[in-house]
N, C-alpha and C positions, 0 to 999 in steps of 0.2 A: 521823190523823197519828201517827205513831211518837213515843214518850215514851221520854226518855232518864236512866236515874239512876247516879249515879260517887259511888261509895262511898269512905269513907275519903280527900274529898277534902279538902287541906292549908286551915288556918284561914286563913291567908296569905296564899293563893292568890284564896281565895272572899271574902274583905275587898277586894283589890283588883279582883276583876272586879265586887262590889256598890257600889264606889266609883266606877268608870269607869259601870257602867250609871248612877247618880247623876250623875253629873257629863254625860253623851251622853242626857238623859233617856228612859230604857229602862229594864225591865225586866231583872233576872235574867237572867231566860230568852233577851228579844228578845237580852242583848249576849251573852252565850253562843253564841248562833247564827251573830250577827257574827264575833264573835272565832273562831272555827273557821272561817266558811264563808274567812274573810280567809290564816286561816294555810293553807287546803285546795289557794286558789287560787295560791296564790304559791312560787314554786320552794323549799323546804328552811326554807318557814314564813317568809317576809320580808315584811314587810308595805309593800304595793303602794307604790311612789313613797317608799321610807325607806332608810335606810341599817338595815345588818345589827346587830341586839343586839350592844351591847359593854359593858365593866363599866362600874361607877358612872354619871355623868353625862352620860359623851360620846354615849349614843343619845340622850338627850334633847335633847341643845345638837343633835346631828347632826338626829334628825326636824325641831327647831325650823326650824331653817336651810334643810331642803328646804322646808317649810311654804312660809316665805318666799318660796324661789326661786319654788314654783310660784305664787303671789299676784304675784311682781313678771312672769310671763309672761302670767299674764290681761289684757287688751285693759284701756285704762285710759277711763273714762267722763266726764262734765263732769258733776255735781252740780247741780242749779238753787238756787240761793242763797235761795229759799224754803224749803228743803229743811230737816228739822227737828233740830235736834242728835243726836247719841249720847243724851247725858244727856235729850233733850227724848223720845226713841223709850222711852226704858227707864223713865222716869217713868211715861208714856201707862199701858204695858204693866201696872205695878207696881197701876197704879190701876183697872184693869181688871180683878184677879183678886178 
């Protein structure tokens, strides 16, 4: 597999792509991959199902919003009231590691 190195690349830049692979738990590398194969695929770099880069905050309220839109068109499910809290899944999970 082809190996790729970008020199003189911005502090700035590689803090927020080490902080999203953190946050999406990946690798470096793995979100690097993403992050490219995402902007490769989508007409003038958009990222699929998002409103277009604007200043300050409004991509983020705008992505949040689509987020949403597309979660309220998912087919909605009945729960079974057995079914174990948020807090009771992420406990489970915590105490497992």
């Amino acid at each position: 597999m082809p190996a790729l190195q970008v020199r003189d690349f911005p502090a700035n830049l590689y803090e927020e792509l080490r902080a999203r692979a953190k946050r999406e738990s990946r690798s470096i590398s793995q979100q690097t991959i993403v992050a490219i194969r995402e902007h490769l695929a989508t007409p003038q770099g958009q990222a699929v199902g998002f409103p277009a880069r604007t200043e300050g905050g409004e991509w983020r309220r705008a992505r949040r919003k689509a987020l949403f839109e597309e979660i309220d068109r998912m087919p909605k499910i009945d729960i079974p009231s057995n079914f174990p809290s948020p807090a009771e899944i992420i406990r489970e999970i915590r105490d497992t590691r």
